[in-house]
N, C-alpha and C positions, 0 to 999 in steps of 0.2 A: 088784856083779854085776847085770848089766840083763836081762830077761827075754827079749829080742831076742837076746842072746849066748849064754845058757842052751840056749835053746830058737829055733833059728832055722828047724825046721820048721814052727813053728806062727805064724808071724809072718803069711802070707797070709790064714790062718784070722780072726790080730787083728784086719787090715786091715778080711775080711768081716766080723764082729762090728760095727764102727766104721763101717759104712757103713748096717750094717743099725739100728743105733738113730737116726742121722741119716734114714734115710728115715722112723722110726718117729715122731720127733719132728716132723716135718714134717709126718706124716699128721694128728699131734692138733694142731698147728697149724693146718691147713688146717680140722678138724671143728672147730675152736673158734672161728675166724671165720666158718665157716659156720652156727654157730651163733648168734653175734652176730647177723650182718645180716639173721637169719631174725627173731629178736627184735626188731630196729630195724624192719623193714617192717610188723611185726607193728603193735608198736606206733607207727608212721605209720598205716594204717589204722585203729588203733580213734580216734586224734585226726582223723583226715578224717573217722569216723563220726558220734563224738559233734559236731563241731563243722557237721555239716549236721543235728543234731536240735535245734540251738538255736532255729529259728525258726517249730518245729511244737508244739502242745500235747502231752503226754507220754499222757493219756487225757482221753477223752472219753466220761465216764460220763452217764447218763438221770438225770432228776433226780428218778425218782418211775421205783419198780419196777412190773412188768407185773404188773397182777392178772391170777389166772386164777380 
């Protein structure tokens, strides 16, 4: 006995069910790779950061404190 022969009012109902987890699954796919590339740019930027502070001194302290 198949649940489509039991019950064949509620087979539209199925259908909607079955459409609506596939757009559901879709949405967290689309939020999961949006969340990756936000990650990847992110970190593109902190390597294009650090890699233009290579060639500057990190501080540049006074070698004797200010009396007052």
């Amino acid at each position: 006995m198949d649940f489509k022969d039991t019950y064949p009012d509620y087979v539209p109902i199925e259908e909607h069910i079955r459409r609506a987890r596939i757009e559901r699954s879709l949405a967290l796919a689309q939020m999961f790779a949006a969340a990756a590339a936000g990650i990847g740019r992110g970190i593109g930027k902190l390597v294009a950061a650090c890699a233009g502070l290579k060639g500057e001194p990190a501080l540049i302290l006074p070698k004797e404190a200010p009396h007052r």
